[in-house]
RODO-2510 file (C-alpha; in nm, 4 decimals, decimal comma):
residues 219
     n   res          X          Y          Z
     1     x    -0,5202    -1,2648     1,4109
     2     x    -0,5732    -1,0232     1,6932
     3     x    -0,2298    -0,8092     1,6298
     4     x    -0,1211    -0,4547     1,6683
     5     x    -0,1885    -0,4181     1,3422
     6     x    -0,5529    -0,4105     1,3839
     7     x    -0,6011    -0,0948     1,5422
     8     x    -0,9841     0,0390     1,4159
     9     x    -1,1831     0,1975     1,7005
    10     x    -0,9295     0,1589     1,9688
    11     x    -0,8574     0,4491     2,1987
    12     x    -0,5157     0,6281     2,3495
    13     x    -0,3380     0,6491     2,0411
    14     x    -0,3834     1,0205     1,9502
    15     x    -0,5498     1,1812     1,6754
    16     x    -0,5125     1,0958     1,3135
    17     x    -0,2624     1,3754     1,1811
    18     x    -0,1668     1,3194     0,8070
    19     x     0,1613     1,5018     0,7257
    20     x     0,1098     1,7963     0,4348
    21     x     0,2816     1,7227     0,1194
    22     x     0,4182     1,4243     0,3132
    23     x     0,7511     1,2908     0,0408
    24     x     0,6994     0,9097    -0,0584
    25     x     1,0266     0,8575     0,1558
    26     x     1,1614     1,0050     0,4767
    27     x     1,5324     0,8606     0,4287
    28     x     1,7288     0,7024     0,1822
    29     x     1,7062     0,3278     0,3807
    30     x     1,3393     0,3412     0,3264
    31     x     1,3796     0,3031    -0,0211
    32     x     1,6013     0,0261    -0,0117
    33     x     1,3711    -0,1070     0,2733
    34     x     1,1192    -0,1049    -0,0043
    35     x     1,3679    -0,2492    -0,2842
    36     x     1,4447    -0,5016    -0,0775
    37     x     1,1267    -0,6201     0,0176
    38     x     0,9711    -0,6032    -0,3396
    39     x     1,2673    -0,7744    -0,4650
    40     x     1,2854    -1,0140    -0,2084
    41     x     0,8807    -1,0898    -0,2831
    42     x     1,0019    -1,1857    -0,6274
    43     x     1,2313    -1,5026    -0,5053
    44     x     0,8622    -1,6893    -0,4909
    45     x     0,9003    -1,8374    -0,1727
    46     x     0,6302    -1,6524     0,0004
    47     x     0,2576    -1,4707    -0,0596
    48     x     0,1778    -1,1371     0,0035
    49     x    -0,0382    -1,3079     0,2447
    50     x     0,2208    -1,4834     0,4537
    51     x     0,4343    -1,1766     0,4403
    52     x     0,1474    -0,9498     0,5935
    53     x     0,1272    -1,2433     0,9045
    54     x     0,5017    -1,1720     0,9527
    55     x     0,4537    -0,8323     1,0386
    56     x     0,0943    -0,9161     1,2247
    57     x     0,3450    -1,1952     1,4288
    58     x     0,5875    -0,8714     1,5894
    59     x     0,5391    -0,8541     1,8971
    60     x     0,3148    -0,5365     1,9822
    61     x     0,5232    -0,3876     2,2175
    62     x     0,7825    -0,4038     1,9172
    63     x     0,5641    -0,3411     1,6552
    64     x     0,4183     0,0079     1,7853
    65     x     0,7350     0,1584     1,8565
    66     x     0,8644     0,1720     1,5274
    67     x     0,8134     0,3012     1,2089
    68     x     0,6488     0,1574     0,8825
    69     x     0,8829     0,0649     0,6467
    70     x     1,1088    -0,0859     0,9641
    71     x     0,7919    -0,3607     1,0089
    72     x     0,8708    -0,4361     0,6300
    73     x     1,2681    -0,4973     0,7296
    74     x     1,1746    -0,7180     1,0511
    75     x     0,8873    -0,8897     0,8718
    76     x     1,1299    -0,9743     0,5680
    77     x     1,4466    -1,1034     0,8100
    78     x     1,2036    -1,3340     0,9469
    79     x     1,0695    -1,4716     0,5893
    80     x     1,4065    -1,4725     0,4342
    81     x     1,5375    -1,7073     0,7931
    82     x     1,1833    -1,9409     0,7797
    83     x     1,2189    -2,0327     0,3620
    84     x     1,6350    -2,0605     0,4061
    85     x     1,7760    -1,7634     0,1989
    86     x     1,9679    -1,5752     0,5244
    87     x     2,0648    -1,7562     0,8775
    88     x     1,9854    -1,4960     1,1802
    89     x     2,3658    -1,5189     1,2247
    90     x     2,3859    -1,3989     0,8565
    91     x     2,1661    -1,1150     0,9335
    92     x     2,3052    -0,9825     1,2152
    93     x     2,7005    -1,0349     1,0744
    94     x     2,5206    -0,8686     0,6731
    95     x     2,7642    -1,1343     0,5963
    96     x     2,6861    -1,4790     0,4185
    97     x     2,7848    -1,8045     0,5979
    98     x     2,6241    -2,0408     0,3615
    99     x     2,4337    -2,1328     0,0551
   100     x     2,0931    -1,9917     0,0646
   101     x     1,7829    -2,1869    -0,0344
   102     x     1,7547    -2,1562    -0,4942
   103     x     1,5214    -1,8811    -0,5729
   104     x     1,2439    -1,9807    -0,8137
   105     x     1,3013    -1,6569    -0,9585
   106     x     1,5332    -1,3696    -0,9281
   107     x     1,4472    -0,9956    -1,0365
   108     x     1,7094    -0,8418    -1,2209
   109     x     1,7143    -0,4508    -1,2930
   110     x     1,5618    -0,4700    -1,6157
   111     x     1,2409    -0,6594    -1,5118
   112     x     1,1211    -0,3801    -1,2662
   113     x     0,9032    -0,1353    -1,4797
   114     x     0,7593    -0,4457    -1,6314
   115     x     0,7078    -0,6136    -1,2907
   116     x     0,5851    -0,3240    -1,0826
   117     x     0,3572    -0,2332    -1,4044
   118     x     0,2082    -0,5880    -1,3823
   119     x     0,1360    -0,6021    -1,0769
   120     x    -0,0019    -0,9305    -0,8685
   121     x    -0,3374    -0,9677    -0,9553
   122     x    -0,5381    -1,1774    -0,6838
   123     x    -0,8574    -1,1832    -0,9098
   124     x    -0,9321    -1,6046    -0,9793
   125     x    -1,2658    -1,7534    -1,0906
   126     x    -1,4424    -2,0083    -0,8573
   127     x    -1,7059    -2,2897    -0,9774
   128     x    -1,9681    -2,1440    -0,7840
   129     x    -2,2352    -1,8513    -0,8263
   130     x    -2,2423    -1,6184    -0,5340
   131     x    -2,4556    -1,6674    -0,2458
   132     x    -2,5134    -1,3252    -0,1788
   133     x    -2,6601    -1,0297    -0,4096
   134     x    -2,6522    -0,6604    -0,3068
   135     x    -2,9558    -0,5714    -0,1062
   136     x    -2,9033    -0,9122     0,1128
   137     x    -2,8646    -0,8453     0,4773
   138     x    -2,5917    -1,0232     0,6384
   139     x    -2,4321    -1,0931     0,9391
   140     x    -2,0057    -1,1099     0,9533
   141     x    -1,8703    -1,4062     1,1945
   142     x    -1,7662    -1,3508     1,5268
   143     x    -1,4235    -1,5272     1,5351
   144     x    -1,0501    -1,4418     1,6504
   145     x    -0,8297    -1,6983     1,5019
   146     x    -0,4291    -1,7088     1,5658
   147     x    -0,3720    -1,7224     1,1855
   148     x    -0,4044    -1,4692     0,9343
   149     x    -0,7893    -1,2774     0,8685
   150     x    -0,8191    -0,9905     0,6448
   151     x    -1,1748    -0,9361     0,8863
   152     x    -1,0941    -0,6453     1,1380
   153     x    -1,1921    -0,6768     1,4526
   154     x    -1,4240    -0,3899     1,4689
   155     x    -1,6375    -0,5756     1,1946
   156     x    -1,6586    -0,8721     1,3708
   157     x    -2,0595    -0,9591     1,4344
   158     x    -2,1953    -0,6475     1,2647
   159     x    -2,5278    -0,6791     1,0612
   160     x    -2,4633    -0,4861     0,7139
   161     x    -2,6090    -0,5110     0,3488
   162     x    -2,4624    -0,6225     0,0425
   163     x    -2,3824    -0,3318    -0,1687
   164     x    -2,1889    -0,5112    -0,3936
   165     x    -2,0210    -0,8470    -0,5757
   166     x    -1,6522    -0,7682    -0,6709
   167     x    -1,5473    -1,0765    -0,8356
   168     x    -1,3894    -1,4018    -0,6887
   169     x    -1,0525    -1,3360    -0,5214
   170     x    -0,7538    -1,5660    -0,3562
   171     x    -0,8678    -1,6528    -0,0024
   172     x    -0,5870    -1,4358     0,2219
   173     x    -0,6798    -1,6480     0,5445
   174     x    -0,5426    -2,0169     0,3692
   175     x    -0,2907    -1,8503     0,1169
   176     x    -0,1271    -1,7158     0,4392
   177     x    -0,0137    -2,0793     0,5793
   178     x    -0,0096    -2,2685     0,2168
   179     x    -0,3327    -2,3791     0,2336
   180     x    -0,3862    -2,2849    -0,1236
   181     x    -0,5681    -1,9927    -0,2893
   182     x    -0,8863    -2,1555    -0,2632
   183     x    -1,0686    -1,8090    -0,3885
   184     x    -1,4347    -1,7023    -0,2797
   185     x    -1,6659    -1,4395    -0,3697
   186     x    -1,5740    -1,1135    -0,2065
   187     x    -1,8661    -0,9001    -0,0984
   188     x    -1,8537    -0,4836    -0,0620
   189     x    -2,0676    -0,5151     0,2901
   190     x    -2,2303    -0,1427     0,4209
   191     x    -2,3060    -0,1261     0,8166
   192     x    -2,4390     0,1687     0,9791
   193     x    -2,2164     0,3762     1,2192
   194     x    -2,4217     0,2801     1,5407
   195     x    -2,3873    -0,0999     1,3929
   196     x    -2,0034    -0,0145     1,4287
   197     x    -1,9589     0,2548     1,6740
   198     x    -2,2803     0,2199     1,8992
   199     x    -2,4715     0,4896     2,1247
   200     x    -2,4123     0,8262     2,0334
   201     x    -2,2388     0,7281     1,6936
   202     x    -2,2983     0,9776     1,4107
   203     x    -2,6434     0,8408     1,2399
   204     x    -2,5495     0,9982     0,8851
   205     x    -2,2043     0,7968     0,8778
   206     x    -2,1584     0,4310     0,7293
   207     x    -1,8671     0,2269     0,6721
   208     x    -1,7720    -0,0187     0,4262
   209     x    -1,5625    -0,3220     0,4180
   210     x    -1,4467    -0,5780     0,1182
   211     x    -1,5342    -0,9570     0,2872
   212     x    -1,4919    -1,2970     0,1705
   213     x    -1,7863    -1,4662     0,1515
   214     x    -1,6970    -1,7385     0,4403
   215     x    -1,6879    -1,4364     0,6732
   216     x    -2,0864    -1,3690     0,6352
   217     x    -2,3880    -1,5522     0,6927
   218     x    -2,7522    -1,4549     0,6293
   219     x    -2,9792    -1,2636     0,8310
***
């Protein structure tokens, strides 16, 4: 979708300015913001995927003015309200009212270090050979759906090349609404910066994007 979250090559939001030695948390609530959500993720209810629409789904005005790790709270009340584990009363009160939906699973304090170490590897084979091979020249689609797309905007109709096949991973754009994972051949696609950028863009710059394959056709 066409969120706030898809900022690339828009203007008026001031320069990039990385903090030095930045600390992997600015408060205390951020790591429980993080616990929570990661723990939370391990009920089985929901997909990374349909947890990255929540936070695509705040409203922008919403969604701009605050920081990261409060996107990850307000995308999480909404998933824990949509698959039954917390009313909005309960949220609000941080008092429960009623039985929540059963968890599939629940992650206990022992499990971390294995769990985090794990991982969730998206990586699924498909029956198919791949349609592209690195040196093909391809075109991405021009679309702007309502649901989820891990296709920016700014990459939207570009002509690239192939560089290279990664492998065959879940499809983010179905997994998001349980469609399925319905995997595809993901593509490492190179355009040129005046491909992206236009006149006047730096001619010894390129940029690179990981796409499905049902994002790109054939030129």
């Amino acid at each position: 979708m066409n969120g706030p979250h898809d900022l690339g090559g828009q203007m008026g939001f001031g320069p990039v300015a990385p903090e030095k030695d930045e600390p992997y948390f600015h408060g205390e609530w951020e790591k429980r913001a993080l616990g929570l959500t990661l723990s939370s993720g391990a009920l089985g209810a929901w997909t990374i995927d349909e947890s990255r629409h929540a936070r695509e789904n705040i409203p922008p005005v919403e969604y701009l003015g605050v920081s990261y790790y409060e996107i990850w709270i307000r995308a999480l009340e909404v998933l824990l309200e949509r698959h039954g584990f917390a009313t909005r009363a309960e949220i609000d009160a941080g008092q429960k009212h009623m039985e929540p939906a059963t968890p599939k699973r629940i992650l206990k304090a022992d499990m971390v270090p294995g769990v985090l170490a794990k991982g969730g590897p998206c990586d699924r084979p498909v029956g198919t050979e791949p349609r592209f091979q690195p040196g093909d020249r391809v075109r991405t689609r021009n679309f702007n759906p309502e649901t989820h797309t891990r296709l920016p905007r700014y990459a939207r109709a570009k002509i690239g090349f192939v560089e290279a096949v990664q492998g065959s991973f879940v499809f983010p754009d179905d997994n998001a609404h349980g469609k399925g994972e319905n995997p595809q051949w993901v593509y490492t696609i190179v355009f040129d910066g005046a491909e992206i950028w236009g006149e006047g863009a730096d001619p010894t710059l390129t940029l690179s994007i990981d796409a499905w394959e049902s994002y790109l056709e054939r030129v």
